[in-house]
N, C-alpha and C positions, 0 to 999 in steps of 0.2 A: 545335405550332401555328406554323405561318408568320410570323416578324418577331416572334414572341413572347419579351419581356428573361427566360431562367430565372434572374435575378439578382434580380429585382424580387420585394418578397413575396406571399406565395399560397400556394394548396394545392397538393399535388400528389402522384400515385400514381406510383411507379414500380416496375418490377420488372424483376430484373437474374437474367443464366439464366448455368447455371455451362459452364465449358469441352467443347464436345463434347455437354453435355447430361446432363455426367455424375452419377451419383446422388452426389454426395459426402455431402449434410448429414442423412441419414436417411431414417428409413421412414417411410411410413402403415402404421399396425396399429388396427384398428375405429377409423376418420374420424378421429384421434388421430396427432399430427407425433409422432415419437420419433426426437431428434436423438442425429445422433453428438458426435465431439468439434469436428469441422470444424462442426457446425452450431450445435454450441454457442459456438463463435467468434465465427460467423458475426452472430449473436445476440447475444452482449454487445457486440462492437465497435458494433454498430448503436444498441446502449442510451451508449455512452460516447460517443458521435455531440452528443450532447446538452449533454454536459459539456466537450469541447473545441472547439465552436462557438456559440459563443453568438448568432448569426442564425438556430436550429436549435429548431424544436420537433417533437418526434416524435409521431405518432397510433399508428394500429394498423398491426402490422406479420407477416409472419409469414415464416418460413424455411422451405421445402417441401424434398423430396426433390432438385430438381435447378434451384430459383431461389427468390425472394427477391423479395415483394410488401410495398411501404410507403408509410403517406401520410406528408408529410414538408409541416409548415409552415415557408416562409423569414419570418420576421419582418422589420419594420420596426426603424429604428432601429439596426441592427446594423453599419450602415457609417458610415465617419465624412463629413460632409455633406460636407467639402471637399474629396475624392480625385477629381481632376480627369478621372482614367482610372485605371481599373481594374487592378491587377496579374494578369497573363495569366500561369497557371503551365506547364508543359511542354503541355502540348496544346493550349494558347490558350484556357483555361477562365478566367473572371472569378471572381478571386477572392469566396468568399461567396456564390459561384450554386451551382444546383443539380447543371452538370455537375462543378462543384468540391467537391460534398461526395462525390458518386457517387464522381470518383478518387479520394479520400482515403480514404473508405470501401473500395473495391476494392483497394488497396494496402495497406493495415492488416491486411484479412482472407488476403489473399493471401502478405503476410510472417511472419503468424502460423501458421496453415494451414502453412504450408513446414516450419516451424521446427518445426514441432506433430509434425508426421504424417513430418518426415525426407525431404520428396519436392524437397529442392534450392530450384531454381525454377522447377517446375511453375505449369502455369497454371493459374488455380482459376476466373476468371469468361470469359466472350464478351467481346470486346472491347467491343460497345455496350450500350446499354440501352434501354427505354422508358418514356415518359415523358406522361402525362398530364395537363393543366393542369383543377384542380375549379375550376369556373366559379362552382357555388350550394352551397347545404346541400343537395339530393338527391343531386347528383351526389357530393357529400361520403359521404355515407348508403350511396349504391348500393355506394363503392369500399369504405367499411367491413365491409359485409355480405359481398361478395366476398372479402374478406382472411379473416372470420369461417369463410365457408365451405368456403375453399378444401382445407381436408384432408377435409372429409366427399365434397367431389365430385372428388379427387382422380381418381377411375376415369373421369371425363367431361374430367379436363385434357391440355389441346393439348401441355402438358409431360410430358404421363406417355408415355414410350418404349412404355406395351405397349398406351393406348389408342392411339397414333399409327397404329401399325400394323395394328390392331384394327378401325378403324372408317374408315381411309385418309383418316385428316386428317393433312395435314404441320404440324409447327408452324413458326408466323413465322421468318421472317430476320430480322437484327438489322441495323438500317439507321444511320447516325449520326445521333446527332439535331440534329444543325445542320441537315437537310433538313425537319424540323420531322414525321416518325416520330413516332407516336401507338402507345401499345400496343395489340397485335393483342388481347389480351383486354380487353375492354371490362366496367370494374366494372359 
């Protein structure tokens, strides 16, 4: 959303696709996610999201074969009234915003993943993501159901490599989202 603070609290969906597209975090087997070990990373670092950010409340979330859909509440209260300006970390993210929980998140997974699987420092996510701002409870609603359903309609997703080709839908480009990038899948 254009001139929108991702600092300020709210809802919000995001889903973040792995390097190249690649299957790393598992398979669908009948409408059912079966992670590997990367996806099982993947997966607890997202739950420990919780417990080392305390401006951070997590909803429903789910780890797919080749990306990673979540609703993620920024709460109130979580900064302190009087920080005149915000501490900008290596990419000019505001601390406590939502591009800032995405790098820490993408770095945690990315350093363990490495370490895990022996692969150096391979890249494991796309460098951007997207980003949704839930406006009401429907739109709340719509993005949970989506996250719900996303492994049963797996064979209809714009990320599954063999419908891509299949049905000649390209999936999205990853745009930065400082140009205010909406996810191409819409809950």
């Amino acid at each position: 959303m254009p001139r929108w603070d991702y600092a300020q609290p709210g809802a919000y969906f995001i889903t973040l696709c792995t390097f190249d597209r690649a299957l790393l975090f598992g398979t669908i087997e009948a409408g059912q996610m079966r992670l590997t070990t990367a996806g099982e990373t993947v997966a607890g670092e997202w739950r420990r999201s919780r417990e080392i950010r305390a401006e951070v409340e997590l909803d429903e979330f789910i780890v797919m074969p080749n990306h990673f859909h979540a609703i993620v509440f920024l709460r109130r209260g979580a900064c302190a009234a009087d920080e005149p300006e915000p501490f900008r970390g290596f990419e000019g993210s505001p601390r406590r915003s939502l591009s800032a929980l995405v790098q820490g998140f993408k770095a945690s997974t990315t350093r363990r993943i490495n370490l895990t699987e022996g692969a150096g420092c391979s890249p494991v996510w796309q460098r951007n993501y997207y980003e949704r701002v839930l406006r009401d409870d429907r739109e709340l609603h719509r993005a949970r159901e989506y996250i719900i359903d996303n492994p049963r309609k797996w064979s209809e997703d714009v990320n599954n490599p063999a419908c891509v080709g299949a049905i000649g839908i390209r999936p999205p480009r990853a745009r930065p989202v400082q140009t205010g990038a909406h996810p191409a899948v819409q809950p």
